[in-house]
C-alpha positions in Angstrom: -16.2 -101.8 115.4 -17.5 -104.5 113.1 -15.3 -103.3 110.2 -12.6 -103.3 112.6 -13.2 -106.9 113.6 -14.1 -107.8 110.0 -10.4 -106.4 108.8 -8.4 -108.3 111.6 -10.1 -111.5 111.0 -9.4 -111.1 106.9 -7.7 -114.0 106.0 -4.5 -112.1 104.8 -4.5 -110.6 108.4 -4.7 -113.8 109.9 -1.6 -115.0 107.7 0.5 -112.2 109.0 -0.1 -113.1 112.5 0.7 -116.5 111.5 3.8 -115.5 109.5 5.2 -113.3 111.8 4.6 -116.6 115.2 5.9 -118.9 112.8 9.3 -116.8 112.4 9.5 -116.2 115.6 9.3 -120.0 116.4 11.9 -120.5 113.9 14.9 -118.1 115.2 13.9 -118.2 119.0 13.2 -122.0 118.9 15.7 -123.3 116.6 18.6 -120.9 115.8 19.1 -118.7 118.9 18.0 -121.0 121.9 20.0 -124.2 121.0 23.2 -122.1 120.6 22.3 -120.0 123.9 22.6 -123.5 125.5 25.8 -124.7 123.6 27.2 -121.5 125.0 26.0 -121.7 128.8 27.2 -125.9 128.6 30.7 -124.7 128.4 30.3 -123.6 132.2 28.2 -126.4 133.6 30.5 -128.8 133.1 30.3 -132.0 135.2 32.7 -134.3 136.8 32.2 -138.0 136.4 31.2 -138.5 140.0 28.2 -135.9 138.9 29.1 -132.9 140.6 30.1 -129.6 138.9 33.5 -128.8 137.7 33.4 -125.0 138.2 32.8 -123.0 135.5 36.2 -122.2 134.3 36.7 -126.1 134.3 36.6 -126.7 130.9 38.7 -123.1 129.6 41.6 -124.3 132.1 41.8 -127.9 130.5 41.6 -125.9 127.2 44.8 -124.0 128.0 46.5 -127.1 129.7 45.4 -129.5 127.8 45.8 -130.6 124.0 42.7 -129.3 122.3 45.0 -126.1 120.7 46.4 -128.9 118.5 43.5 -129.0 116.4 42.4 -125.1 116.5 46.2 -124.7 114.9 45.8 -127.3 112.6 42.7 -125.8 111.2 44.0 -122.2 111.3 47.1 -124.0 109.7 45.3 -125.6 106.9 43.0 -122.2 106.6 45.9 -120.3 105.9 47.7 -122.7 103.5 44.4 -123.3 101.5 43.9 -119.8 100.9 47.5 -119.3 99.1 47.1 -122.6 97.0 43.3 -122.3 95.9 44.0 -118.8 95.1 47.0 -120.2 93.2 45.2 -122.4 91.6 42.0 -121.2 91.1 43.2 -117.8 89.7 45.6 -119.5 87.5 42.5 -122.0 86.0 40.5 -118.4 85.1 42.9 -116.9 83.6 43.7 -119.9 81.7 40.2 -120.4 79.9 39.3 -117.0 80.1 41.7 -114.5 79.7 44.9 -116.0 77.8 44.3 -117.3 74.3 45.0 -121.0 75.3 44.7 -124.2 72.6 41.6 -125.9 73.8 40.2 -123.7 76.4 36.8 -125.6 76.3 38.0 -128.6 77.1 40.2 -127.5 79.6 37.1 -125.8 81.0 35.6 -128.4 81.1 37.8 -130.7 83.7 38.7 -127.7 85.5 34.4 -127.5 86.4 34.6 -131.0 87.6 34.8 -130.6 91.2 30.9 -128.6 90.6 29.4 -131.9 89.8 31.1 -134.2 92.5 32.4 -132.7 96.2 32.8 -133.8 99.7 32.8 -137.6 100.3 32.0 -138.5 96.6 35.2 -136.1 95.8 37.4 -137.8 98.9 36.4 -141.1 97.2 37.8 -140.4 93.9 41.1 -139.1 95.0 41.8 -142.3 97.3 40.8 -144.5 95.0 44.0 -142.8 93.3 46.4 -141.8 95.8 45.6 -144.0 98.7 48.2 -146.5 100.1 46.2 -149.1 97.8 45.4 -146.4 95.2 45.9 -147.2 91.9 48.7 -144.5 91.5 50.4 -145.1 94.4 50.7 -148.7 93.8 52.2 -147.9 90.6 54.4 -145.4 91.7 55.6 -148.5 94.3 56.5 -150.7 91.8 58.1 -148.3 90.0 60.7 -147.2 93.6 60.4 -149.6 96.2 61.3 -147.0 98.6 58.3 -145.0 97.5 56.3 -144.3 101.0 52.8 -146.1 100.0 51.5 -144.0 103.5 52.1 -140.4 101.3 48.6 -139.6 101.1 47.2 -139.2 104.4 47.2 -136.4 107.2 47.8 -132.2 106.3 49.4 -133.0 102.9 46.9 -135.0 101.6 43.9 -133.4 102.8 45.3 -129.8 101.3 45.9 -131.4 98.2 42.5 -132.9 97.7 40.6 -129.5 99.2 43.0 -127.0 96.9 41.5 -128.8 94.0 37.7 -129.1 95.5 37.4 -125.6 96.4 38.6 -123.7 92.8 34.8 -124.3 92.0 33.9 -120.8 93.6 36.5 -119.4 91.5 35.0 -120.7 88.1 31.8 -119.8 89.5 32.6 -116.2 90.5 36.0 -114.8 89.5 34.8 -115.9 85.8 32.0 -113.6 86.0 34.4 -110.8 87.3 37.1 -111.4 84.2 34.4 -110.8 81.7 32.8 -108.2 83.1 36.3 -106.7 82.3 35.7 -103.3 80.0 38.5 -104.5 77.4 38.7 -100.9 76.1 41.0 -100.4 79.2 43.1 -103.4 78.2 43.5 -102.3 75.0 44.4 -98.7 76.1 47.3 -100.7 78.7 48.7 -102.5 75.0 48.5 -99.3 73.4 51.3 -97.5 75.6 53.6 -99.7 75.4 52.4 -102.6 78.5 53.8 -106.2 77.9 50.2 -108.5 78.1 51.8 -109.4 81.8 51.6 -105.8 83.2 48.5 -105.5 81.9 47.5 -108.2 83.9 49.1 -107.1 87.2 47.9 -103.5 86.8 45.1 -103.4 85.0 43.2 -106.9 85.3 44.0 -107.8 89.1 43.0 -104.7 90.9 39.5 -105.0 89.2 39.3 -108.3 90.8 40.3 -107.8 94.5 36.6 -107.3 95.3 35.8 -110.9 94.5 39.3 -112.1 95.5 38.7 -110.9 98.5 35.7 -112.4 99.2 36.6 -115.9 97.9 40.0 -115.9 99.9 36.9 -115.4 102.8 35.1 -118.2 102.0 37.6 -120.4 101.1 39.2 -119.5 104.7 36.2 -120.6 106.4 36.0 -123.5 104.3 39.3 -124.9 105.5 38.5 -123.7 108.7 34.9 -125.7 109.1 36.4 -128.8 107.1 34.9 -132.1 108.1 35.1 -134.6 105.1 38.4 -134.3 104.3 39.9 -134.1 107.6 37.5 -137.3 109.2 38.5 -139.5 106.2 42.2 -138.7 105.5 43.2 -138.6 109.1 43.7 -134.9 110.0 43.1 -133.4 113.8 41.1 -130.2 113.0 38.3 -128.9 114.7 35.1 -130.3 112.9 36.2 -134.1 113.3 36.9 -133.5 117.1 33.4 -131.8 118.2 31.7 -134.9 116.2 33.9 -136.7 118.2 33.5 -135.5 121.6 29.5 -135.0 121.3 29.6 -138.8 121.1 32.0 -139.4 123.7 30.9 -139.5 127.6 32.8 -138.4 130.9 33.8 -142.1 131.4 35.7 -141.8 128.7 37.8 -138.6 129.1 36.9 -135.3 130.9 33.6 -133.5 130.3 33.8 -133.9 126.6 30.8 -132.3 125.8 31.6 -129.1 127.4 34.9 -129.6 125.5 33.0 -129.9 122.1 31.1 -126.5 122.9 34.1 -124.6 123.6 35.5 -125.7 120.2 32.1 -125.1 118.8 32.0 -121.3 120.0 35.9 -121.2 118.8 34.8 -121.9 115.6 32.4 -119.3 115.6 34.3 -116.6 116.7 36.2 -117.3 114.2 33.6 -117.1 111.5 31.8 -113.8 112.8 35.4 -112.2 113.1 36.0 -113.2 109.3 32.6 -112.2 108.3 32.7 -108.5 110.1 35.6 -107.7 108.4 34.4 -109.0 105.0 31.8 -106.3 106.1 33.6 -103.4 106.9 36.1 -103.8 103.6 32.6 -104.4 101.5 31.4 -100.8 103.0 34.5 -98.7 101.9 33.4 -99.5 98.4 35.3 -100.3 95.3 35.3 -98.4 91.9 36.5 -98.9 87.8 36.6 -96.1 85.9 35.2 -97.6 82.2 34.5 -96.3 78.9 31.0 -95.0 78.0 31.4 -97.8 76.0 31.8 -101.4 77.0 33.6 -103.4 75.0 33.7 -107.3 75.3 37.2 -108.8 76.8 39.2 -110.0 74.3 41.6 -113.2 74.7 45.4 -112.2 75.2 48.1 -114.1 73.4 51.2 -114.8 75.4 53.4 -113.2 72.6 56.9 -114.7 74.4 57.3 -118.4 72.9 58.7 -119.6 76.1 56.2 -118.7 78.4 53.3 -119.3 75.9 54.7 -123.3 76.0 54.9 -123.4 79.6 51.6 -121.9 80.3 49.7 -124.9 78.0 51.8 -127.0 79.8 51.0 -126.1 83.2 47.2 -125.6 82.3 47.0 -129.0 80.8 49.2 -130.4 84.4 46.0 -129.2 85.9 44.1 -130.5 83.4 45.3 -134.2 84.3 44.9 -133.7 87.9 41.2 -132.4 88.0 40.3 -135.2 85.3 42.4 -138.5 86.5 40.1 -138.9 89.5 37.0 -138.6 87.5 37.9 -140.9 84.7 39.0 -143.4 86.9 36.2 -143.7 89.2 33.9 -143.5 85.6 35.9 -146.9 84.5 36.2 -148.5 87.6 32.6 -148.3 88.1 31.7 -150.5 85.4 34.4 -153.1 86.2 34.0 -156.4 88.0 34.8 -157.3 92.0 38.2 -158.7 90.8 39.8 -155.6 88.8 38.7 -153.1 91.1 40.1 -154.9 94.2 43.2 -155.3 92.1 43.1 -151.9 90.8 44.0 -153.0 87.3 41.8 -152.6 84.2 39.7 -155.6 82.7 38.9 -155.0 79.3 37.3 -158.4 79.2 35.3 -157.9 82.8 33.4 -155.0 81.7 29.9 -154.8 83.9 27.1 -153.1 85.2 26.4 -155.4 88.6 27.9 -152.2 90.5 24.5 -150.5 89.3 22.2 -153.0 88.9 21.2 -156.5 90.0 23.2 -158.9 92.4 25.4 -162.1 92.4 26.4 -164.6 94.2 30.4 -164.7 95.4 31.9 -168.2 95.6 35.8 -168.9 97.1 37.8 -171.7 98.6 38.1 -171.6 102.5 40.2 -172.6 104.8 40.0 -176.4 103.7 40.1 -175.8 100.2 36.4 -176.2 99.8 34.3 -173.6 97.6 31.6 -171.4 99.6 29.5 -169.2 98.1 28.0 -166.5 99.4 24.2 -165.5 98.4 23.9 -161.8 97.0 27.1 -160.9 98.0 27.3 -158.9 94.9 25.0 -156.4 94.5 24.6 -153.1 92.4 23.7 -149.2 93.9 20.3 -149.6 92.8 19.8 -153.4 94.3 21.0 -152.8 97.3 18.6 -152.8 99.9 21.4 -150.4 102.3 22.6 -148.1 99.2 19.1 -147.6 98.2 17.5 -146.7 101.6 20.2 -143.7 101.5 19.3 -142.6 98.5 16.1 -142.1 99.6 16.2 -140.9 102.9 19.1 -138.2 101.3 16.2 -137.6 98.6 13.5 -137.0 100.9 15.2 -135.2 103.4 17.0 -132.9 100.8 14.1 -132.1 99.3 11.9 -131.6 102.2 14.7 -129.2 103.6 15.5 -127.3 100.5 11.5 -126.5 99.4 10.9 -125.8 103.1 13.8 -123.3 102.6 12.4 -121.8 100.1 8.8 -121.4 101.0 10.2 -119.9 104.0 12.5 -117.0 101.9 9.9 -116.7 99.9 6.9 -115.1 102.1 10.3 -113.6 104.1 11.0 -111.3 101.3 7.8 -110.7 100.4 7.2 -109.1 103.9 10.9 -107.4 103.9 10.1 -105.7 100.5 6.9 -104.9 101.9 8.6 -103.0 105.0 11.5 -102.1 103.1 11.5 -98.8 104.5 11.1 -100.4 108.1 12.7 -101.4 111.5 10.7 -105.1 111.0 12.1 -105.7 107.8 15.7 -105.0 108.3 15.2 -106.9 111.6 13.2 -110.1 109.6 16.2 -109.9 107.4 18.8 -110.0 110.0 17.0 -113.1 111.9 17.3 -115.2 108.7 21.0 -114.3 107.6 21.8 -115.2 111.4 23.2 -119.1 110.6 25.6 -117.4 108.5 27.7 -116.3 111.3 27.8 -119.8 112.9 29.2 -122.5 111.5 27.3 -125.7 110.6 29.0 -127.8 113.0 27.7 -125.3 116.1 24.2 -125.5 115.1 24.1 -129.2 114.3 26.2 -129.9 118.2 23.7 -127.1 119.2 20.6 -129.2 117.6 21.7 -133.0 119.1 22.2 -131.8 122.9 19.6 -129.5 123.4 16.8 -131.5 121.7 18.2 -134.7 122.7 15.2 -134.7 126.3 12.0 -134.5 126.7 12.1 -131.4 128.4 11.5 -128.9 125.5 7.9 -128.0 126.1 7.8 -126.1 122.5 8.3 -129.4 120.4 6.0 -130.9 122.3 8.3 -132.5 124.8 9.8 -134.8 122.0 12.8 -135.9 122.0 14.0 -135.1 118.4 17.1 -136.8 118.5 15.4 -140.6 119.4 15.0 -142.9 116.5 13.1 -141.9 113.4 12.7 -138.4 115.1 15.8 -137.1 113.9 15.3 -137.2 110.7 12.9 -134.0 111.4 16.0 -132.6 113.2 18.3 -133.5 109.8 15.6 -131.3 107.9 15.4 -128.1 110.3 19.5 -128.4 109.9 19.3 -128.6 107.0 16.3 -125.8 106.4 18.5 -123.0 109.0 21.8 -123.2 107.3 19.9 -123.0 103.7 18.2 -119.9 104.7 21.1 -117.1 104.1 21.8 -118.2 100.8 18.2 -118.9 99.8 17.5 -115.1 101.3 20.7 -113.7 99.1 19.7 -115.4 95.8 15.6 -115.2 95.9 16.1 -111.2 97.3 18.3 -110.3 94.0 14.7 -111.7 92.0 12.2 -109.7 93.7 14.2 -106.4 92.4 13.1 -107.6 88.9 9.4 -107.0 90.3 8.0 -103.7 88.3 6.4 -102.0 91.6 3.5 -100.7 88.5 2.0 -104.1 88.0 1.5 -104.7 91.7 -0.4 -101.2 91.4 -2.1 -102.2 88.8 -3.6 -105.3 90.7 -3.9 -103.4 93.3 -6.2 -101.1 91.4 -8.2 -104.0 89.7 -9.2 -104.9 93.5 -6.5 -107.4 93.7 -5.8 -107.9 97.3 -2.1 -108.8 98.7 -2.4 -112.3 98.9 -4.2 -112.5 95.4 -1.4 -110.2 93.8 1.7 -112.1 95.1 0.1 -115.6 93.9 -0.9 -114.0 90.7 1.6 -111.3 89.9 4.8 -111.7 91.9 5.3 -115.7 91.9 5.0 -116.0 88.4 8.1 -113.8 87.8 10.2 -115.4 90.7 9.2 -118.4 90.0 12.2 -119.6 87.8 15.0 -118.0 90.5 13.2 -120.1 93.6 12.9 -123.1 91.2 16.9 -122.5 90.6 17.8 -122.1 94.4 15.3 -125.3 95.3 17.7 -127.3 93.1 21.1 -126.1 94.4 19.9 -126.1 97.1 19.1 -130.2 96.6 22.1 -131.1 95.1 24.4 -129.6 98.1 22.0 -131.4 100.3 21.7 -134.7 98.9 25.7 -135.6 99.5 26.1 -133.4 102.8 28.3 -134.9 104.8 29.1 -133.2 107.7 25.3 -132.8 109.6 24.9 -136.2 108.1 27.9 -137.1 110.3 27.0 -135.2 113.4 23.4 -136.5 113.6 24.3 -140.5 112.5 22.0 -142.7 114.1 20.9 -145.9 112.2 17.7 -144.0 111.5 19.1 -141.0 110.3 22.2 -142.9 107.6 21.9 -140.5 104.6 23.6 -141.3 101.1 26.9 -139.7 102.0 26.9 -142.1 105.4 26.3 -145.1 103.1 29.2 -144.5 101.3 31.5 -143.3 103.6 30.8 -147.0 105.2 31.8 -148.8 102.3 35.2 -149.0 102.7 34.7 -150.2 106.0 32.6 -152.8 104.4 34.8 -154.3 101.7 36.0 -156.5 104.1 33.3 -157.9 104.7 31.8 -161.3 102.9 28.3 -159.8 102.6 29.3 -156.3 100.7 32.2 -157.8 98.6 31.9 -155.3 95.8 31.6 -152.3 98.3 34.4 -150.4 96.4 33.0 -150.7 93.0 29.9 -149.9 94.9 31.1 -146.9 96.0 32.8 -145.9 92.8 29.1 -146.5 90.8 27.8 -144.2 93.8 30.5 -141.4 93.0 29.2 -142.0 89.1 25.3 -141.7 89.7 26.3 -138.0 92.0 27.8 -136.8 89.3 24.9 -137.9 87.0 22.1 -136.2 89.7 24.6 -132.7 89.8 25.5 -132.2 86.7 22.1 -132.3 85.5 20.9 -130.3 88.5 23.3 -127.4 87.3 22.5 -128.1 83.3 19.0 -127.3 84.4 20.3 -124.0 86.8 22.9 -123.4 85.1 22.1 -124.0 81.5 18.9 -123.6 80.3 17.4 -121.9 83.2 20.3 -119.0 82.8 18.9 -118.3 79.0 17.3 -115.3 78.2 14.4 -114.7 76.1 16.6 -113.7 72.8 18.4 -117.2 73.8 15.3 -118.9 74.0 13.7 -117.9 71.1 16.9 -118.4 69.0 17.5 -121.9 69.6 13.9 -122.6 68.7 14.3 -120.7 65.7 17.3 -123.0 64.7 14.9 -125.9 65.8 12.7 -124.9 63.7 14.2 -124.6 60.7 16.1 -128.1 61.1 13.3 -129.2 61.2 12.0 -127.8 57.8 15.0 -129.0 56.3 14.6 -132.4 57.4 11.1 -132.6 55.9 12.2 -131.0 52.7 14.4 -133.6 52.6 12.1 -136.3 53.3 9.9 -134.8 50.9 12.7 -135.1 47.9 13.3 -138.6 48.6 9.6 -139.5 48.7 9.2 -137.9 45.0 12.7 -139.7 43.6 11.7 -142.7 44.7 8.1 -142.3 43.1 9.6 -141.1 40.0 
């Protein structure tokens, strides 16, 4: 009995126990209970006298009412995204990676862009363009009087600027797919007789339906869930509505937060309808029949002259479009108050007071007197507003996405453990469960259920009063991080060799020794990769920043979605260059985020070792050159 009571106070045992309460905290308290309660709301809904509606109350003012308007506008912009980003995303691979096009780098390059700056920071740059006082658009009004200045607003604009946004899965994923192409079948195609465009539609394109498939998915629930684009171009779709009603009271209109659920559980339907078919189409399987041999794809040359010009015209179209926002809001960010208000460039009023430091504003009033204003001016990383959500968006995001990964982390561990288990496959179901919800239902779910005292299992806290929610912003964030985290982390515990766990084990290693030891060491670099994607989507999120915004809770993508209410105001004169700076130091924080993911963390050892080798002998060369000149000069 006392080896008995010996093993089950170990303290690997006792982390087990404590693994295994502290998961099922997690999905009971924080993933299936809040939801459970979104769902059951839509049928206690409350008149504004206090006493219950009925509960079919809210599903008859659903059907009577307006609220269809914006489930068909999402499904409407779902459906249109899907053709254009497929359009245009397919269109940009095949561009820099299958056709033999002059300056495929480049064009690379700017077609990439929207990786390193998305949701409000990507809004920004496209009104700062196309906006009624856009720099384009005022151009394009002096140019034809008639010219509607209004364009860029509503459905049109807000497919426009999401086509171009989303086409960063494609270079992400359909890129991949291209040149894991076998080119010996290509060439076979060429060899009896195909034109380089059959080849393409035959050969090339049914290879890729897989991955087509599931990015015409994703990119449907994208458009479906969109909140940024929607809120700040002035679309009705779903996600800007549920924000809207959660915040709205039965004074106002009828029961609108029973309203907001409905659309909530809408949404989700939606999603889990999506996802089980992506499912059942995954299942049937897909297959390629290759060489023994692979060969490398090879770049196709248009051989027809005309289409050859009209294809480096079309990809260098794109080309301008992906880069003209980006440029701009580069420039703009280091001009003064004046040229950025005026939307004209000041090659003598180039500055950095949108970054750094502050200055006074003076101007005549009324009487023709000058006032000035004290600190008016002031730079991203001097004012006191900008700053504070930069670090609450640091914080948070980083809190969120390590607790994320901790929490994948141990999960797999136990699922590869139990591989061959019902607790496994049931561990790994519980943490892919946020993927069938979209964020906007478990962010609603999070602010009205923990917004009383009445929870006993936090304690009776209210985690949506003052500086509690920003705990609430980080288990948000932390649930709908999981999926993803569990997808990416799980591919790098098949790299594991199952021998050198036996071999610890065999040393006297014991499990908790071994996975410190043995295991972390080689997933170490993949958990270090998904901890910083995993912070740069969460450092600009926008739309739980938007659902829980409290004055305690204003994150960096809050901040600068209020300054362009702000540059009207005396006190935040330079909130548009502000803003623009903002957009610059994102792209800054990403772009090294994915250099680091991306770039030198996707080397290899061969990589590695060759680019130190090159290092290396620079290096030499250098000294032998130093060495020469020392010794001419002596002579």
């Amino acid at each position: 009995m006392n080896r008995t009571l010996d093993k089950k106070l170990h303290p690997e045992w006792l982390l087990r126990i404590f693994g295994i309460a502290f998961f099922a905290y997690l999905f009971f308290g924080f993933m299936l209970l809040p939801c459970l309660n979104t769902l059951a709301s839509v049928f206690r809904a409350k008149n504004p006298d206090g006493t219950d509606a009925g509960p079919f109350a809210v599903i008859q003012f659903f059907l009577a009412g307006k609220m269809s308007k914006n489930i068909w506008n999402s499904l409407k912009l779902a459906v249109c995204l899907v053709i254009t980003v497929n359009v245009v995303g397919v269109s940009i691979v095949l561009l820099t990676e299958y056709f033999d096009i002059k300056g495929a780098k480049i064009l690379r390059m700017g077609y990439m862009t929207t990786m390193i700056y998305s949701g409000v920071a990507l809004v920004t740059g496209y009104m700062f363009l196309y906006a009624g006082d856009g720099m384009l658009t005022a151009a394009l009004k002096n140019a034809f009087p008639d010219f509607n200045g209004e364009w860029f607003s509503g459905f049109n604009a807000v497919l426009f600027t999401m086509t171009f946004a989303c086409t960063s899965n494609h270079m992400l994923f359909l890129r991949n797919a291209i040149r894991g192409i076998d080119y010996n079948t290509v060439e076979a195609a060429r060899n009896m007789g195909a034109n380089p465009f059959k080849v393409l539609w035959k050969v090339v394109l049914p290879t890729l339906i897989p991955t087509l498939f599931s990015l015409t998915v994703m990119t449907f629930i994208t458009g479906l869930c969109a909140m940024s684009a929607p809120t700040l171009l002035g679309y009705d779709s779903i996600n800007p509505e549920i924000v809207r009603l959660a915040g709205s009271s039965s004074v106002d209109e009828a029961f609108p937060q029973a309203r907001a659920a409905l659309l909530s559980i809408i949404l989700a339907m939606f999603t889990i309808v999506l996802l089980t078919v992506l499912s059942a189409y995954e299942c049937k399987g897909h297959y390629l029949s290759v060489s023994k041999t692979k060969a490398k794809l090879q770049k196709q040359k248009i051989t027809n002259p005309v289409a050859n010009v009209l294809a480096h015209i079309y990809a260098y179209i794109l080309f301008i479009i992906y880069m003209t926002p980006v440029v701009m809001i580069i420039v703009f960010s280091f001009q003064n108050y004046s040229a950025i208000r005026a939307r004209r460039l000041d090659f003598s009023g180039w500055t950095l007071i949108n970054f750094f430091g502050t200055q006074d504003y003076t101007y005549l009033n009324d009487r023709g007197r000058e006032k000035t204003v004290v600190g008016a001016i002031s730079g991203v990383f001097s004012n006191e507003k900008t700053l504070g959500g930069i670090k609450l968006s640091f914080l948070l995001s980083a809190a969120a996405a390590a607790l994320a990964c901790v929490i994948v982390v141990v999960a797999c561990n136990y699922i590869f453990k139990k591989k061959n288990k019902k607790s496994g496959l049931i561990l790994e179901y519980a943490m892919l469960f946020p993927w069938l919800l979209p964020t906007i239902l478990i962010c609603y779910s999070y602010r009205t259920y923990f917004n009383s005292n009445d929870i006993w299992y936090v304690g009776y806290q209210n985690l949506y009063y003052k500086e509690n929610v920003r705990l609430l912003i980080i288990m948000a964030y932390t649930v709908t991080k999981l999926p993803f985290s569990l997808r990416m982390i799980k591919a790098s515990f098949y790299s594991i060799d199952e021998e050198l766990e036996d071999a610890a084990r065999n040393l006297g290693s014991g499990g908790l020794r071994t996975f410190m030891r043995v295991k972390l060491p080689i997933i170490l670099p993949s958990v270090l990769a998904v901890f910083a994607l995993n912070f740069n989507a969460l450092f600009t999120e926008y739309d739980m920043s938007y659902t829980f915004h409290k004055p305690e809770g204003t994150t960096y993508a809050m901040v600068i979605q209020g300054m362009l209410a702000d540059a009207t105001r005396g006190s935040n004169m330079n909130a548009l260059g502000r803003r623009c700076a903002s957009t610059v130091f994102i792209m800054v924080v990403s772009g090294l985020v994915l250099y680091l993911v991306y770039g030198v963390g996707s080397r290899d050892l061969g990589d590695r070792l060759e680019i130190r080798d090159r290092r290396r002998k620079r290096m030499e060369a250098l000294r032998a050159r130093f060495r020469k000149a020392e010794k001419t000069e002596s002579a």
